[in-house]
C-alpha positions as CSV (number, residue, x, y, z in Angstrom):
1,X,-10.8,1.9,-8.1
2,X,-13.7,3.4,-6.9
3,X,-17.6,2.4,-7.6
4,X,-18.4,4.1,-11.2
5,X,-22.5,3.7,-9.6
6,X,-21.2,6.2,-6.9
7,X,-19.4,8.7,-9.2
8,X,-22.8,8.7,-11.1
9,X,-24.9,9.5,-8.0
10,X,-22.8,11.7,-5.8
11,X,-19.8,13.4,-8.5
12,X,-19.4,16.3,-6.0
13,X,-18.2,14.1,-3.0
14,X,-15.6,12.6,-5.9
15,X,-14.6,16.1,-7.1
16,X,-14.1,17.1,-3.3
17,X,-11.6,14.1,-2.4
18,X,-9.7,14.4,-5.6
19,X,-9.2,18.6,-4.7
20,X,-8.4,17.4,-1.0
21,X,-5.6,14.7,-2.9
22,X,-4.4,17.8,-4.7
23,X,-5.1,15.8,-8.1
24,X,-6.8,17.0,-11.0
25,X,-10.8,17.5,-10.2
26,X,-11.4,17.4,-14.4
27,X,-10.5,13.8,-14.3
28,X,-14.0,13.4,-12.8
29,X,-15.8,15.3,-15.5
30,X,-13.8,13.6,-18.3
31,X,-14.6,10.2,-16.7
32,X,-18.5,10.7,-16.2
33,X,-18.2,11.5,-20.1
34,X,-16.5,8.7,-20.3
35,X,-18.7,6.5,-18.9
36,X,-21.6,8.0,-20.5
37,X,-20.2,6.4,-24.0
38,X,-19.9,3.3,-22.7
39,X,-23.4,3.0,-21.5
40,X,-25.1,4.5,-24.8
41,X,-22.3,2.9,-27.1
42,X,-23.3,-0.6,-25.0
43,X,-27.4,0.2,-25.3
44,X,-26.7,0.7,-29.3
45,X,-24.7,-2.5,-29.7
46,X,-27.4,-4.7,-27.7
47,X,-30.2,-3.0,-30.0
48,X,-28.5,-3.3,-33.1
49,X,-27.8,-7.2,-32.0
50,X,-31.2,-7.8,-31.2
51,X,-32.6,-6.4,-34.8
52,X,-29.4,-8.5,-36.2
53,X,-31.5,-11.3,-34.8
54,X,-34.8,-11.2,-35.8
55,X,-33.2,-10.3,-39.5
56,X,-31.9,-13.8,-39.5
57,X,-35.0,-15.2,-38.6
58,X,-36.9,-13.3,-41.5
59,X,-33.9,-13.8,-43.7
60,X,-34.9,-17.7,-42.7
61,X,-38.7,-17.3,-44.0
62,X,-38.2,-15.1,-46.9
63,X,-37.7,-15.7,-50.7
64,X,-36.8,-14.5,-54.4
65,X,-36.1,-10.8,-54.1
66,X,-37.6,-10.2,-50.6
67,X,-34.6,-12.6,-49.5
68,X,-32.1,-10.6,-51.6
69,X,-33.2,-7.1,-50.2
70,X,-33.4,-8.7,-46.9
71,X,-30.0,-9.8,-47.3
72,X,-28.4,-6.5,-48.2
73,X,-29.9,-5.2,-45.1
74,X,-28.3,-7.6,-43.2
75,X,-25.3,-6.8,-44.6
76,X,-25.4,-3.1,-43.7
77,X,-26.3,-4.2,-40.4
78,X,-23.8,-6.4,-39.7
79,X,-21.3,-3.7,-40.6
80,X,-23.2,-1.3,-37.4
81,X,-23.1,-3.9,-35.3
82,X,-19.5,-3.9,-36.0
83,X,-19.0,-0.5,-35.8
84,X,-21.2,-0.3,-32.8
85,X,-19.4,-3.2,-30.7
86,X,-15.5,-1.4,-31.5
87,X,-17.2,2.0,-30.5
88,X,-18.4,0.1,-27.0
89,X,-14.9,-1.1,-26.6
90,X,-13.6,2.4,-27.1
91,X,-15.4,3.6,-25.0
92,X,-14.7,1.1,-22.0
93,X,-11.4,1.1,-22.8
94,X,-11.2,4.7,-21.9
95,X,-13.1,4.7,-19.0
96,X,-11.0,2.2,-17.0
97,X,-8.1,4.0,-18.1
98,X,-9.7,7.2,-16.1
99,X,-10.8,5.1,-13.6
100,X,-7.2,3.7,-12.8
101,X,-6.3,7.3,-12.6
102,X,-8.4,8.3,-9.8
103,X,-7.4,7.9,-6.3
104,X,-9.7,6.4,-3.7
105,X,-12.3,8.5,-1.9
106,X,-10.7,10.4,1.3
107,X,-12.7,9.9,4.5
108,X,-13.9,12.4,5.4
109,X,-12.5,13.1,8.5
110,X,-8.7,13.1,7.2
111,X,-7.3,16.4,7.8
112,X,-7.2,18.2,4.3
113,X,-3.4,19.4,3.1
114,X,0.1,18.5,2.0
115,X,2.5,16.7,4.3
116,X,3.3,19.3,7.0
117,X,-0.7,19.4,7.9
118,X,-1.3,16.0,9.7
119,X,-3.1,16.1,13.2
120,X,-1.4,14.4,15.9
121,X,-3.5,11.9,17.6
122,X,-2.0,11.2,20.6
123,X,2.0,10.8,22.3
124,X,3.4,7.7,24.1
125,X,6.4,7.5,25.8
126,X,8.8,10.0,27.5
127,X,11.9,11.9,25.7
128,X,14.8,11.1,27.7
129,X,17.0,14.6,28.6
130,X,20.5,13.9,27.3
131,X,21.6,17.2,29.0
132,X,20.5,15.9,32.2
133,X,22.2,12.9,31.5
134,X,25.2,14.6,31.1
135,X,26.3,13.3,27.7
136,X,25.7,14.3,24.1
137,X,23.5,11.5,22.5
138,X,25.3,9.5,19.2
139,X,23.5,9.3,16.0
140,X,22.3,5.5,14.7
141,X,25.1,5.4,12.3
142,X,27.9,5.9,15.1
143,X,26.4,4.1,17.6
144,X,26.4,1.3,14.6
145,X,29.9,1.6,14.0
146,X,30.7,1.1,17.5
147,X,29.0,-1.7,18.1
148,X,30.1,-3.4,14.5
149,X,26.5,-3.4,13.7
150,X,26.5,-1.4,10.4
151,X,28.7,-1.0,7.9
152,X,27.4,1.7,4.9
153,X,30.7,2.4,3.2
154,X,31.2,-1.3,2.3
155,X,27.6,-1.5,1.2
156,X,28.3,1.8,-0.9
157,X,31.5,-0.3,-2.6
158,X,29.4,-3.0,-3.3
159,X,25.8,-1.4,-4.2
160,X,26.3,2.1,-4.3
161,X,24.6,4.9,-2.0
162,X,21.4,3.9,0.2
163,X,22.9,0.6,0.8
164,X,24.2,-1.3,4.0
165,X,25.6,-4.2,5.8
166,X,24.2,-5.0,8.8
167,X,27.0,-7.1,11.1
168,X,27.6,-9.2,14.0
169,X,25.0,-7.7,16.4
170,X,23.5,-5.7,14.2
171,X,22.2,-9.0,11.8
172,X,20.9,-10.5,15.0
173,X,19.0,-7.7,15.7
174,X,17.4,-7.4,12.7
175,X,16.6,-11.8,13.4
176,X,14.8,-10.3,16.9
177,X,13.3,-8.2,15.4
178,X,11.6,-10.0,13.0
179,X,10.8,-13.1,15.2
180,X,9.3,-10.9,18.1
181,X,7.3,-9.5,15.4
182,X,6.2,-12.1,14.0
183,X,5.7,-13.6,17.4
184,X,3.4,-10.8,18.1
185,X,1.5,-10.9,15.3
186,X,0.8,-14.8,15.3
187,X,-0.5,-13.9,18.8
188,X,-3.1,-12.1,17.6
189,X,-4.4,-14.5,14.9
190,X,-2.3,-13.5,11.6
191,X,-1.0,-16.0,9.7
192,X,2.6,-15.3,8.8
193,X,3.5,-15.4,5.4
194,X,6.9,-15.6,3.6
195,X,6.1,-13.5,0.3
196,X,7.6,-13.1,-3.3
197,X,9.4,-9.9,-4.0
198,X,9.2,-10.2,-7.8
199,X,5.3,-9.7,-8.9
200,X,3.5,-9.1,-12.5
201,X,2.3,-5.5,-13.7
202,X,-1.4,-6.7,-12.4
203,X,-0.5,-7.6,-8.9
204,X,1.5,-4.2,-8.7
205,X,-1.1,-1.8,-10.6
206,X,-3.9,-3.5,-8.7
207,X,-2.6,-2.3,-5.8
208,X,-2.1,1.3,-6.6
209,X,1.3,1.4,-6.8
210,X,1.8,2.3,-10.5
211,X,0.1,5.6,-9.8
212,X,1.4,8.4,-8.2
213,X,4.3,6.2,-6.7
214,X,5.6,4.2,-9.8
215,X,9.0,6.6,-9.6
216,X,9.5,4.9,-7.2
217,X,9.3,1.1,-8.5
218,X,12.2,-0.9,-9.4
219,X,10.9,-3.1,-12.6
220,X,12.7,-6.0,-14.7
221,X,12.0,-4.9,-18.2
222,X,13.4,-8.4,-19.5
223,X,11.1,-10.2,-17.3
224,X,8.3,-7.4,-16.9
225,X,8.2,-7.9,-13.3
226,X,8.3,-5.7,-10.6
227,X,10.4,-5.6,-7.4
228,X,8.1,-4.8,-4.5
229,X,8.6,-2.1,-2.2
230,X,6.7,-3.7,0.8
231,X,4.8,-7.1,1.2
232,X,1.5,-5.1,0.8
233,X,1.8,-5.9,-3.0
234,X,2.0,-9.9,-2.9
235,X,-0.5,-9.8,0.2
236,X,-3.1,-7.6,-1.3
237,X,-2.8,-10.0,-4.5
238,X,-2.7,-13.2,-2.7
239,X,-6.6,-13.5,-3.4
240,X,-7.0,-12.1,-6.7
241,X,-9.5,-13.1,-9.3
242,X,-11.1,-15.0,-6.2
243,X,-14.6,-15.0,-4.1
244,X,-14.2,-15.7,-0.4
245,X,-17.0,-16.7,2.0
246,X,-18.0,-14.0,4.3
247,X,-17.6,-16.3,7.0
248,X,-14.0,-16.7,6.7
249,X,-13.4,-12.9,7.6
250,X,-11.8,-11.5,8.9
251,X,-8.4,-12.9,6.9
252,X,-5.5,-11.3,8.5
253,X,-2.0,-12.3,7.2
254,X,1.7,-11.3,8.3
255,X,4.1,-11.0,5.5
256,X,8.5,-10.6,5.8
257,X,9.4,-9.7,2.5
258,X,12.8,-7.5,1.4
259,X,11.4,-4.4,0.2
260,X,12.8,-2.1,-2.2
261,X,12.4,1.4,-3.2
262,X,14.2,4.1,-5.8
263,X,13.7,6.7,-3.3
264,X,13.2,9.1,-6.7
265,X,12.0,11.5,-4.7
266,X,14.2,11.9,-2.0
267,X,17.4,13.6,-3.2
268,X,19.6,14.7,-0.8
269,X,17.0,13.6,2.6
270,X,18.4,11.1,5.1
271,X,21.6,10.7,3.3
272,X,23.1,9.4,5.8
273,X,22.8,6.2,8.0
274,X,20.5,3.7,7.2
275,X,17.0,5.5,7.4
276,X,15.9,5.9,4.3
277,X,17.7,3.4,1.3
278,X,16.8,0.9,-1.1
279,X,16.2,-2.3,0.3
280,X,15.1,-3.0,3.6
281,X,13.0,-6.1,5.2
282,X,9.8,-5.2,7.4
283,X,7.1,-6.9,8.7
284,X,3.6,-6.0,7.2
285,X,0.3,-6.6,8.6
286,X,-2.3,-7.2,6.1
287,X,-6.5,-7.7,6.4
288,X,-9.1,-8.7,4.5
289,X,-12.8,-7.4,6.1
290,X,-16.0,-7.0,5.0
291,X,-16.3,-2.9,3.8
292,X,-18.7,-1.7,6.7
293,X,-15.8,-3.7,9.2
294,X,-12.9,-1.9,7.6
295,X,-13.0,1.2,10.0
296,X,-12.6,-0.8,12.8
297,X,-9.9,-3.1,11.8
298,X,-8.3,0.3,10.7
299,X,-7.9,1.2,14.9
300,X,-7.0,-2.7,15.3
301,X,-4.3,-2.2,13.1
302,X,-3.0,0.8,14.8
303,X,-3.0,-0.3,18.1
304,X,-1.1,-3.5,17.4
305,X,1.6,-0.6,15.9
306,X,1.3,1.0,19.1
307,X,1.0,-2.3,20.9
308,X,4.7,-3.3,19.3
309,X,6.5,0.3,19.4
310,X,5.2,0.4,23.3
311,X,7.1,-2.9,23.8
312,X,10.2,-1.3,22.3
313,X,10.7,0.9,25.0
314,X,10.5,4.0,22.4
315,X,8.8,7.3,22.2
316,X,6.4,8.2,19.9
317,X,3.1,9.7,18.3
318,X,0.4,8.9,15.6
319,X,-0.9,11.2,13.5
320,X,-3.7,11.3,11.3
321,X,-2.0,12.0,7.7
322,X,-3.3,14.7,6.0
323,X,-5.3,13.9,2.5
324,X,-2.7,14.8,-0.5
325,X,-0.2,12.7,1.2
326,X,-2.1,9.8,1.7
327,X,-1.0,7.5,-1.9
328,X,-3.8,6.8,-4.1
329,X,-4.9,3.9,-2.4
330,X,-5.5,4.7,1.0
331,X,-8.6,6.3,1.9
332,X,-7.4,7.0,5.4
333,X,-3.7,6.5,7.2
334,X,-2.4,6.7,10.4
335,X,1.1,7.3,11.0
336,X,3.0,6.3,14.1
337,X,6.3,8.3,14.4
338,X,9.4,7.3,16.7
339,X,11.2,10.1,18.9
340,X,14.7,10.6,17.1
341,X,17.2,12.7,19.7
342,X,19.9,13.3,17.1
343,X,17.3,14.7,14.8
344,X,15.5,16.3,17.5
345,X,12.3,15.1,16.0
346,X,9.7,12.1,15.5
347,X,10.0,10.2,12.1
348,X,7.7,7.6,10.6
349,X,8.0,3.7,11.7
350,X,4.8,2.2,10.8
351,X,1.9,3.4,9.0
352,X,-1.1,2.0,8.3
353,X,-4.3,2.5,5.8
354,X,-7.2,1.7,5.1
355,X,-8.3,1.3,1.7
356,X,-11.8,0.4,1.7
357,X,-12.7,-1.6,-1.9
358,X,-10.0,0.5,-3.8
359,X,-7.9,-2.8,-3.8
360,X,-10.2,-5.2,-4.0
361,X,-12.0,-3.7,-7.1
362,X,-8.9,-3.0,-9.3
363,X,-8.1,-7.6,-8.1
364,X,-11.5,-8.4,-8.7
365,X,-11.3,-9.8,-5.2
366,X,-14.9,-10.5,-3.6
367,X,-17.0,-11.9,-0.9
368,X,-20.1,-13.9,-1.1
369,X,-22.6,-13.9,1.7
370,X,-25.9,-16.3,0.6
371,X,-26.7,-15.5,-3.1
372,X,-24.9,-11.6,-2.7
373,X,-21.4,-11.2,-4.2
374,X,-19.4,-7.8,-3.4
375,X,-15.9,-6.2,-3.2
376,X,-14.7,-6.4,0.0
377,X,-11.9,-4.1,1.7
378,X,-8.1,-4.6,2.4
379,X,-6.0,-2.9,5.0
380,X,-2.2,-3.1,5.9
381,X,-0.1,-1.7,8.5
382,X,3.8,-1.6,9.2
383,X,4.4,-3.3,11.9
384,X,8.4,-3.8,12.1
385,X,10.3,-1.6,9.3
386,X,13.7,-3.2,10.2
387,X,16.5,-0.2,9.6
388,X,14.1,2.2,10.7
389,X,13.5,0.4,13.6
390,X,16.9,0.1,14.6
391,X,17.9,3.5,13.9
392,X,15.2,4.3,16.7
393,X,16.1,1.6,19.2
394,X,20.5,2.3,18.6
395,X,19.5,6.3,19.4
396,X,16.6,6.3,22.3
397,X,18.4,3.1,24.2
398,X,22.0,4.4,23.8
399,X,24.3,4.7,26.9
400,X,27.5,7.2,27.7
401,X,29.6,4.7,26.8
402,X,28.4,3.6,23.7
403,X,26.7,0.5,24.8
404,X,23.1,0.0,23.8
405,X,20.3,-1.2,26.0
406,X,18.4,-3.8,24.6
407,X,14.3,-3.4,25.1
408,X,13.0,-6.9,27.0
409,X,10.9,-8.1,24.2
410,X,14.0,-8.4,22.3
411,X,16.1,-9.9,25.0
412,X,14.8,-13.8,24.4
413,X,16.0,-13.2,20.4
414,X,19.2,-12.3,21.3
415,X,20.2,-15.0,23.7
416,X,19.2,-13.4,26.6
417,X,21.5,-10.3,27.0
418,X,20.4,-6.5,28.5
419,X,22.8,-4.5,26.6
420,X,24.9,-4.5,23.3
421,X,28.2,-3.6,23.9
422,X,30.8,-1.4,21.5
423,X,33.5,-3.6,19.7
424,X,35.2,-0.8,18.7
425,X,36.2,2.4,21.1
């Protein structure tokens, strides 16, 4: 959530992100009323218990009938203080319920529009020319047959539609995958983590996800818990209710968690393959910096992306995403999108954001520097989304025959070999 002292001050810069988010701009209005109550209804209650005081102290001093009228005017008092104290409850209660509502301010530097109006940053990588090549490239899913690396009709039969096997070779890729990114990210000082996938309604709402993208949430109504859709959820709630020293951040922490996702949204995209479907592992970055830090650990965060998706051997570009499709959390993201030749165009891999105090705010998670408590901010970034990951390795590294290259990062994780050969012709 965002600071209600910088709604008060500056409501126009807060009615400005919420029309770049495409979300309702009255919410800002109805929460400023809101928060209005609260204040007066809060003023009232602490005058009326002050008065409630110095009655008992007269009440104390007094006799005969000054003591008996004194009394009855206690008595009516007592009944405003009452009335006053539900009215200040009200009134908060409604204004963290608008507050919730609201997304988190959009830098102001994110391109403002729907999903199609994103800026590309910059492109890595070259597009290989199949045509030159003289062969017609394979999509994921047939290059995954071949090899007897994925199996989606047996994962249909067991799970229904969106799920998979991944066999033989295409198990131990997912393994190198996960171990050279974790590898990589241990290099550069995160901590790895391995993370619940079942968290409480406050570790999920805290971090945003019960907003906007709840369609999207899987939850166990026997056990009221929820079944995370990335390792963002358990990471970014690691530290709740809880002050850390300054001088311990930056904290940066790599989580491998199964993630899982309804996909409510998605009818009839990416239906086939393994590119978008309910439960997939990945790799998430996560970092906890000091607010006036958080812009620059937002480029660290990219470039480790670009650092890992350059070691891949795979094509891409980041873009900077445009403002209504950035979730409610993120005041800025940056997208870095893989080169897909069946699909003849780039499609997300990682992504990462920058969410300034939203988080940290809705965790009550703080740092204290001498006698100064403050929210902090939290960031996360994708660094290894496994499925997708494969999908772009299978496709950009593929061979005439069928056989698969293997990128040399991954080659000590998969007992040494250059190139994944087809079981099945």
């Amino acid at each position: 959530m965002i600071d209600l002292r910088l709604l008060r001050e500056d409501p126009d810069r807060v009615r400005a992100s919420q029309r770049a988010r495409g979300e309702d701009v009255a919410l800002v209005d109805s929460l400023l009323s809101a928060d209005e109550r609260r204040r007066s209804s809060g003023v009232r209650f602490d005058e009326l218990r002050a008065t409630q005081k110095q009655f008992g102290r007269q009440i104390s001093q007094a006799s005969g009938d000054e003591r008996t009228e004194l009394l009855k005017q206690a008595a009516q008092l007592a009944a405003d203080v009452k009335a006053a104290d539900a009215e200040r409850d009200a009134a908060d209660a409604e204004t963290q319920e608008l507050l919730a509502q609201l997304g988190n301010l959009v830098h102001p530097d994110v391109p403002v529009g729907g999903e199609e109006d994103f800026v590309t940053l910059e492109t890595h990588g070259t597009i290989r020319d199949f045509d030159a090549e003289g062969f017609a490239p394979k999509d994921h899913l047939e290059l995954g047959t071949l090899l007897g690396a994925i199996d989606v009709e047996r994962g249909a039969k067991v799970s229904g539609s969106r799920f998979y096997f991944l066999t033989g070779v295409g198990a131990l890729l997912e393994l190198a995958l996960v171990n050279a990114a974790i590898g990589q990210a241990t290099a550069a000082g995160f901590t790895p983590m391995l993370t619940p996938a079942l968290v409480r309604p406050q570790s999920m709402a805290g971090t945003g996800f019960l907003g906007q993208a709840a369609q999207d949430v899987y939850h166990l109504d026997k056990d009221d818990l929820y079944l995370v859709g990335t390792s963002e959820v358990p990471l970014a709630a690691y530290h709740m209710d809880e002050i850390l020293d300054a001088d311990r951040l930056p904290l940066r922490y790599a989580g491998f968690s199964p993630c899982f996702r309804r996909e409510a949204g998605s009818h009839g995209k990416d239906t086939r393959g393994i590119f978008r479907v309910h439960q997939f592992d990945k790799v998430e970055m996560f970092s906890y910096v000091a607010p006036e830090d958080s812009q620059a650990e937002h480029q660290r965060l990219l470039e480790w992306e670009k650092q890992w998706l350059t070691s891949l051997e795979l094509p891409f570009r980041v873009i900077d995403v445009a403002s209504a499709d950035l979730g409610s959390s993120a005041s800025r993201k940056f997208d870095c999108e893989a080169w897909v030749p069946t699909q003849g165009k780039y499609r997300e891999l990682t992504s990462t954001s920058d969410c300034t105090e939203f988080q940290s705010r809705r965790l009550s998670i703080r740092m204290r520097e001498g006698k100064t408590v403050r929210p902090l901010a939290t960031l996360n970034g994708t660094l290894c989304a496994v499925p997708r990951t494969i999908v772009a390795i299978l496709e950009n590294h593929q061979q005439a025959d069928g056989s698969v290259r293997v990128p040399e990062v991954l080659r000590p994780y998969l007992g040494g070999r250059d190139v994944l050969e087809p079981v099945a012709k």
